[in-house]
C-alpha positions in Angstrom: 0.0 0.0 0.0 1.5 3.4 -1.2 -0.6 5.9 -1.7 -3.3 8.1 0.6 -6.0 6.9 -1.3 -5.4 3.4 -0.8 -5.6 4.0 3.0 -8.8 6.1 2.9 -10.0 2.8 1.0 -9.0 0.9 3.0 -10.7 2.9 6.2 -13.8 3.0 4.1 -13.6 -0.9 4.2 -13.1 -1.0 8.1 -16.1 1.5 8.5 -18.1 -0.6 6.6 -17.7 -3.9 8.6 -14.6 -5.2 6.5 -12.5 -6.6 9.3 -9.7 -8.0 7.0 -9.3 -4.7 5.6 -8.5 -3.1 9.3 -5.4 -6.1 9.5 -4.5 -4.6 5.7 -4.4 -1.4 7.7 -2.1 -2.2 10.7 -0.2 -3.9 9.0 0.7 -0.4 6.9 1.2 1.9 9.8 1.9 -0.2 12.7 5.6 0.2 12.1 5.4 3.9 11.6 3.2 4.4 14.8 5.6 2.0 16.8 8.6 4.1 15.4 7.0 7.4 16.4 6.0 5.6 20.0 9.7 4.4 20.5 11.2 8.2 19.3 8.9 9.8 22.2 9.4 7.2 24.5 12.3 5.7 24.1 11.4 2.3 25.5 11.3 -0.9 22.8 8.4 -2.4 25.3 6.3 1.1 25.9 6.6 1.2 22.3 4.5 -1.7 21.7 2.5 -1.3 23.9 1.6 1.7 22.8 1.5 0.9 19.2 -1.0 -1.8 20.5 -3.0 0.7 22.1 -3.2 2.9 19.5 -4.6 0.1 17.2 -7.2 -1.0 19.7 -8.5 2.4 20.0 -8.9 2.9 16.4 -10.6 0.2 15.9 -12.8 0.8 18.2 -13.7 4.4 17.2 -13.3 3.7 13.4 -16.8 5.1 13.2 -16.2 8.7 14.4 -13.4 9.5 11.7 -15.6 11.6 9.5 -12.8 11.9 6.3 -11.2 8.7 6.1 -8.6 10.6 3.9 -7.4 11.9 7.7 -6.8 8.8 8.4 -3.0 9.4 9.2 -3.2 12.7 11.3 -5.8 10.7 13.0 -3.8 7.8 14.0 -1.0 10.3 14.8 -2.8 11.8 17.0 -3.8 9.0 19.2 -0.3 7.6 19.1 0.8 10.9 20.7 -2.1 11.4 23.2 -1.3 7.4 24.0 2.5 8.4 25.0 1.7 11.2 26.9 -0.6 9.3 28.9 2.1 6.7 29.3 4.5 9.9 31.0 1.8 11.2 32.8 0.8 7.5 33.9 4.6 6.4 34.5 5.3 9.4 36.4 8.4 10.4 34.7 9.5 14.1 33.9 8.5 15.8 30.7 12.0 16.3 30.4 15.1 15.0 31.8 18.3 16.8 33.1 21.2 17.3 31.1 23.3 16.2 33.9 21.6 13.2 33.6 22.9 11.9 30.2 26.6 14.0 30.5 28.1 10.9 32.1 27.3 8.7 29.3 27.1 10.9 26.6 30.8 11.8 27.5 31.9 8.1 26.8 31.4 8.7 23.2 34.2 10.0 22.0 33.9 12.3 18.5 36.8 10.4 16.3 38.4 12.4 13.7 36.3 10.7 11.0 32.6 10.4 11.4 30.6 8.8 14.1 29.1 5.1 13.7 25.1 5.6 12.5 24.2 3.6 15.7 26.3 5.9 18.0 25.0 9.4 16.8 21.6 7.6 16.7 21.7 6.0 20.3 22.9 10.1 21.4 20.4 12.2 19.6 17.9 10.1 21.1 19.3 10.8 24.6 19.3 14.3 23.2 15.0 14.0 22.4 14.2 12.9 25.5 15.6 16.1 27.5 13.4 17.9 24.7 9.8 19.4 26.5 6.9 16.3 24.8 5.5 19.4 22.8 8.9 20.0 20.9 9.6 16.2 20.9 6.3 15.7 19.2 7.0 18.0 16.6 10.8 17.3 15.9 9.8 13.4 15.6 6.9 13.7 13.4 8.8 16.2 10.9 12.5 15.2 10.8 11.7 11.6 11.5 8.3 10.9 10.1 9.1 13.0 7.3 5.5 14.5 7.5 4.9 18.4 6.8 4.2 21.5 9.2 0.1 21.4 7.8 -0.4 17.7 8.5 2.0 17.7 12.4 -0.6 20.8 12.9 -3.4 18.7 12.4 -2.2 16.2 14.5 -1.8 17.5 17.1 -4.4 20.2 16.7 -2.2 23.4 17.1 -2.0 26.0 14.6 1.0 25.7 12.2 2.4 28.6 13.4 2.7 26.8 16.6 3.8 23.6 15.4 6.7 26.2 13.3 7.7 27.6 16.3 8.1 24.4 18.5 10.2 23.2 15.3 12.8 25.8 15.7 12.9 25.8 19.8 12.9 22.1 19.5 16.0 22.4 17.3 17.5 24.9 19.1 17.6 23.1 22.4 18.8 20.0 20.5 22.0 21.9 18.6 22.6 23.5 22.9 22.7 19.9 24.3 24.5 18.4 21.4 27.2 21.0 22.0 27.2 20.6 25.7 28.2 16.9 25.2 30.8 18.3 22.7 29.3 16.5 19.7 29.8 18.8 16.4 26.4 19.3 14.4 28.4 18.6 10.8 27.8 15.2 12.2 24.4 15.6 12.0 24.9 15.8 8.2 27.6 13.3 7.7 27.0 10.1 5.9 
């Protein structure tokens, strides 16, 4: 399944009593809801569980998504609600202390040629965590999800302006703790 249309199809089915059609569904975007889930949480297990959640849930309220078409902001959306129940549920911090992470983020070393893919991925998402959920959100849906400022805005029901200027502080405070840990943002970029 590539295109929008083939998902708003395949919601159609769903909505009209077609339960294969809802495993068609899953099967398309549980990987990028469990992705997002794991980016904002950082937890393998919340992750599913979340993704799970999320599923469930649609399912369930199939029936009040009015343009089928918004099918993906939708299940955003409830992916993103899901997590910040889990924080809010789990008790943990919106965001967590640099002083936290220095320790370990100190341990790796920036070599004079580029940094293993699995390194600078395991920091930067150190570095989302200590991000406020709001910028999180944002940065994850856009420079991960690859989605645009319209559709994050619909998600999570902000105006884009909003969703804009959580972008920029989001990237801001991740370029401040990047440099605090002494990791150099042309790394960012490197292949």
């Amino acid at each position: 399944m590539d295109t929008i249309k083939e998902t708003e199809l395949l919601v159609q089915r769903v909505q009209n009593g077609d339960l294969p059609a809802f495993s068609l569904l899953v099967n398309h975007w549980q990987e990028k809801i469990h992705r997002f889930a794991y980016r904002f949480l950082s937890d393998m297990d919340d992750a599913s569980e979340i993704t799970q959640k999320a599923f469930i849930k649609a399912f369930e309220k199939m029936d009040t998504l009015d343009d089928p078409a918004k099918f993906s902001s939708w299940i955003y959306r409830v992916a993103n609600n899901l997590c910040l129940d889990e924080l809010k549920r789990a008790g943990r911090r919106k965001s967590v202390p640099i002083e936290t992470w220095n320790g370990q983020a100190d341990s790796v070393e920036t070599p004079s040629g580029k940094l293993e893919t699995k390194e600078l991925g395991d920091v930067l998402q150190k570095a989302l965590l200590m991000l406020p959920d709001e910028q999180r959100a944002v940065v994850i849906l856009k420079e991960y999800e690859g989605l645009t400022f319209r559709e994050i805005a619909e998600i999570l029901e902000q105006p884009e302006n909003t969703i804009k200027s959580r972008m920029y502080y989001g990237l801001k405070s991740l370029r401040r703790i990047l440099n605090k840990w002494n990791i150099q943002i042309d790394y960012l970029y490197h292949e």
